[in-house]
C-alpha positions as CSV (number, residue, x, y, z in Angstrom):
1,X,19.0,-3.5,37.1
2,X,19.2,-6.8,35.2
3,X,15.4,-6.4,34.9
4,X,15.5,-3.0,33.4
5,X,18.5,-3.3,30.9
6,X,16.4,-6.4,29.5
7,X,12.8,-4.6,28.8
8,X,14.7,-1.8,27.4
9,X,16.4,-4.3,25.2
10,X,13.2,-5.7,24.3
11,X,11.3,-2.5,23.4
12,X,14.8,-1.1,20.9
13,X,14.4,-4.8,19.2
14,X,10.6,-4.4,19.0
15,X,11.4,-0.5,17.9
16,X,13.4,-1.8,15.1
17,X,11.2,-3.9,13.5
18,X,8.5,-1.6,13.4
19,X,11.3,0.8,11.5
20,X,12.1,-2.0,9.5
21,X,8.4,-3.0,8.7
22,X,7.8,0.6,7.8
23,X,10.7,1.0,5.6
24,X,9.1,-1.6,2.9
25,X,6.1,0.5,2.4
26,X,6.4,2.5,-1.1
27,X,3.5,4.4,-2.9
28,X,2.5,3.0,-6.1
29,X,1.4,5.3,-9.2
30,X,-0.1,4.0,-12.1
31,X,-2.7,4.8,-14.8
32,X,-5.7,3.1,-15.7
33,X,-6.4,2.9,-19.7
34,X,-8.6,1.0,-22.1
35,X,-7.3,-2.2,-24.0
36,X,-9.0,-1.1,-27.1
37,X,-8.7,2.7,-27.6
38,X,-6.1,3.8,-24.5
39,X,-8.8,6.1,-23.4
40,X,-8.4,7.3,-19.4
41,X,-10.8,5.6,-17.0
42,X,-11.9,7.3,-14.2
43,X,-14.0,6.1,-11.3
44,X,-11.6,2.0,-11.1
45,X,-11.5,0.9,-7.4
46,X,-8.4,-0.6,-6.8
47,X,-8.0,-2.6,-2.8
48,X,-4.8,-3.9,-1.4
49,X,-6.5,-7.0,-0.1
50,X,-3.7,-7.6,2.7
51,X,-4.4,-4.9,4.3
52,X,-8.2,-3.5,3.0
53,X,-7.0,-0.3,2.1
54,X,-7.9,1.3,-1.3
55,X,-8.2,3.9,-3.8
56,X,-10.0,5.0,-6.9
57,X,-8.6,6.4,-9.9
58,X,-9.3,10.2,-10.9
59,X,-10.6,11.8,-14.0
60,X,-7.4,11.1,-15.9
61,X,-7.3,7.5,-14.5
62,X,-4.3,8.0,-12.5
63,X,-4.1,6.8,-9.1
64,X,-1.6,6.3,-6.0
65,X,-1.5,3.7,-3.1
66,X,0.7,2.5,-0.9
67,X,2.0,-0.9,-1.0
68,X,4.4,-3.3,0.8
69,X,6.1,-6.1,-0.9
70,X,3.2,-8.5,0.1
71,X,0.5,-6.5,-1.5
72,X,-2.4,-8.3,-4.1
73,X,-4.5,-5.5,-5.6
74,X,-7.4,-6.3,-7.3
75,X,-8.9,-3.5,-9.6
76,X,-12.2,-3.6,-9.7
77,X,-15.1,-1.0,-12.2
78,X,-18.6,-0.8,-12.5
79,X,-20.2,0.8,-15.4
């Protein structure tokens, strides 16, 4: 009994840290313009290097991704 009452202690602590974990994930919104004439720019890559996930803004620029407080983006456009 001893046993048991211990893994299930186990697995509700290791339960609550993934709740926890999850809980600091937001979605970020943002636009991407141009310094010189705040023109939209579609087509921007933008990676959340801790975790190599990514995005690419749409034909107004905009874009969405979600993040956790240890994020680093990098933004990134070819043309």
């Amino acid at each position: 009994m001893r046993k048991f009452l211990s893994i299930a202690f186990s697995l509700a602590l290791v339960l609550g840290i993934t709740v926890s974990a999850q809980s600091q994930q937001r979605v970020l919104r943002g636009k991407v313009t141009a310094s010189t004439d705040g023109l939209a720019i579609p087509g921007v890559t933008i990676l959340d290097k801790s975790n190599q996930t990514g995005t690419t803004t749409n034909v107004d620029g905009e874009y969405s991704i979600s993040v956790t407080d240890r994020s680093v983006l990098v933004f990134s456009f070819i043309g």
